[in-house]
Each structure stands twice: as C-alpha cells, then as structure tokens.
N, C-alpha and C positions, 0 to 999 in steps of 0.2 A: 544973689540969693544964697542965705543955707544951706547947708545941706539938711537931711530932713531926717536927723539919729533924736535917739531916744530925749539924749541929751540936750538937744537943742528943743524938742518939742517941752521937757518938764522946767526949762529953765524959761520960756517961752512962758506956759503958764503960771509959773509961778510969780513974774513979774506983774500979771494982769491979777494978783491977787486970788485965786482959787484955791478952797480949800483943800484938804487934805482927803476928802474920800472924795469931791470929784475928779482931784488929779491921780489918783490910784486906778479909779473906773475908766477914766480918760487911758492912761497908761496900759490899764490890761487890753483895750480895745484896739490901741497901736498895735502892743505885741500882736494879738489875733489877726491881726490884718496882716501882717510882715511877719507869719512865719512861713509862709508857702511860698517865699521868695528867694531867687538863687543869687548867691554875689558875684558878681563880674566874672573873677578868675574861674568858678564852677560853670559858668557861664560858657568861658574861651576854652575849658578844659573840654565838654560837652561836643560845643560846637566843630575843635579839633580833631575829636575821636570818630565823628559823625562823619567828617571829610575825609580819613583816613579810613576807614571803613566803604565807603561808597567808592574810594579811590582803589582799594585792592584787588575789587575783580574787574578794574576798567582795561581794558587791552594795555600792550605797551606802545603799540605804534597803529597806525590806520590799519594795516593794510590784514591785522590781526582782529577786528570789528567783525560782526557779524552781517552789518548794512555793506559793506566792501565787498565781501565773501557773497552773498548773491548778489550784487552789484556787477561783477564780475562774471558770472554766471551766467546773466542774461548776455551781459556784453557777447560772451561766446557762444550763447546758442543764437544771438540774432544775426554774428558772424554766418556761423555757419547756416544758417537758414539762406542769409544773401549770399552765401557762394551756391548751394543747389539750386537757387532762383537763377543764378548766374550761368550757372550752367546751361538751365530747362533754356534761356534762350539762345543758348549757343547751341540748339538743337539735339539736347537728350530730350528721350521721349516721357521721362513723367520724374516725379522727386526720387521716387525707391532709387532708378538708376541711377538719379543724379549723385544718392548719399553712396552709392557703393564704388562710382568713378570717382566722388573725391577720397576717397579713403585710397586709393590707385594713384592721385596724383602727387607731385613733388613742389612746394610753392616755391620751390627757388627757381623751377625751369619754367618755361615760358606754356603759359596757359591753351595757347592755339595751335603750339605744336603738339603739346602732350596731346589736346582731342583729338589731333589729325591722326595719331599717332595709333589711337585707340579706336578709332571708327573702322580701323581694318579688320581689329580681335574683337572687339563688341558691338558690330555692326548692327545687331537685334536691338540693341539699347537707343542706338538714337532713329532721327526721324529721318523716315529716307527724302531725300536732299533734291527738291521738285524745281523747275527753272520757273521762278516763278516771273510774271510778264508785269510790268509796271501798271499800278492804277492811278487811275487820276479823279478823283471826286468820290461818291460812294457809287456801289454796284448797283445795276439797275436790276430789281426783281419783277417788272413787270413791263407791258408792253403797248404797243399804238392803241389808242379807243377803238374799239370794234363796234360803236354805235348802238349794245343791247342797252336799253335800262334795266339795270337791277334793283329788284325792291330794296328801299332806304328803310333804316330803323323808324325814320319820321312817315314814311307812307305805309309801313306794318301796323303801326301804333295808332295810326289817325292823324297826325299830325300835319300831315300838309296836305291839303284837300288834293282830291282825285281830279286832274284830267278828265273835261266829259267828252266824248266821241261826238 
C-alpha cells in the first residue's frame, strides 16, 4: 500500500476526476487532520530524551537503591532481635539485659564461653540456674475425686433436671 502524503492523496483524487474546489476542501481537511502529528525522528528524538532523563536519577548499582538500603535494614534489626532472643534462652533474664550483653560480646569467640564468662560479673542479669527434674507428659493441676458434687453450669441454669430424694 501507499504511503498516505499529500501527494499521493491529490493525485489519488484527481484520477477519480474531482473537481477543483472539492479537491482543495478535501486537501485543507487532510492538512487539519495531520498537523498535530509528530514525524518519526521527533518521535525517537522525544522518546530518547524521556529515557535519558528518567535514567539520570536511577542509582548506579543495587546496592545504592533505596528498596536495598531498608532491605538491609530490616535484615539487621531481625538479626539482632534473633541474637537477644538467643540469648533470653540461654538464660538472660529479660531483652534489656540481653541487648546490653550483646554489645559486651565478641562474635568471633565462642558464644557459651563468653556467657560462662560473664555470669560471674552480671550475675543479676541472668536467671538463676535451678536443677530442674525431667517431665514427662503435662503437669497434673489437680487431684483424686473426693466424691463432692459440685453445681454444674447445666444444674445452675436448669438444664438437667434435679435428683429427687
């Protein structure tokens, strides 16, 4: 197909025999129509400037991102949250203490020696260290039937008829 220039449209009608003022009215309504059109190259020129511009405030590498930078963030506060948790079971007595023995300890040396090491000087901080006796099932809270009936919520209420003497 054509391409679709002025030229091609007036030579177009001029074949089909149209006269001279309606190929003029024809023609002025082409122009109208195709002047609010960009040509290609203002097109690519546009488009490039666009990309260049959205491109100059983009970081240079990840790790200068701002999604990375609290990404990272979190990574180390949930670090450290798991090392105070870490601790509280190795028997410090609450977080406050746990976050002021980690600031005390050294992570290259060995974790069980440092607490041993420090239950001597901040003896207050952990929990004192009870021998405790092995369980086996859950703890019993209560003990043999001792044969009283106790009023039920169902014999308060009405709900299950009375025992007659």
């Amino acid at each position: 197909m054509a391409k679709l220039t002025r030229k091609f449209v007036r030579a177009t009608l001029e074949g089909e025999g149209t006269t001279d003022e309606k190929l003029e009215a024809i023609m002025t309504a082409f122009g109208a129509s195709t002047a609010n059109m960009i040509d290609k190259e203002e097109a690519e020129t546009l488009k490039t400037n666009a990309i260049n511009e959205a491109l100059k405030d983009a970081p240079k590498g990840f790790k200068d991102s701002d999604e990375y930078k609290t990404m990272s963030e979190k990574l180390q506060e949930y670090e450290k949250k798991d090392a105070i948790r870490n601790l509280t079971d190795k028997g410090v007595k609450n977080e406050k203490y746990a976050e002021m023995l980690l600031a005390k300890l050294d992570s290259e040396k060995d974790l069980d020696e440092q607490l041993n090491a420090m239950k001597a000087d901040y003896a207050d901080m952990f929990n004192a260290e009870e021998e405790r006796k092995p369980q086996f099932g859950s703890e019993m809270h209560s003990g043999m039937p001792t044969g009283k009936d106790q009023p039920t919520f169902g014999s308060v209420w009405g709900f299950v008829p009375q025992k007659k003497e």
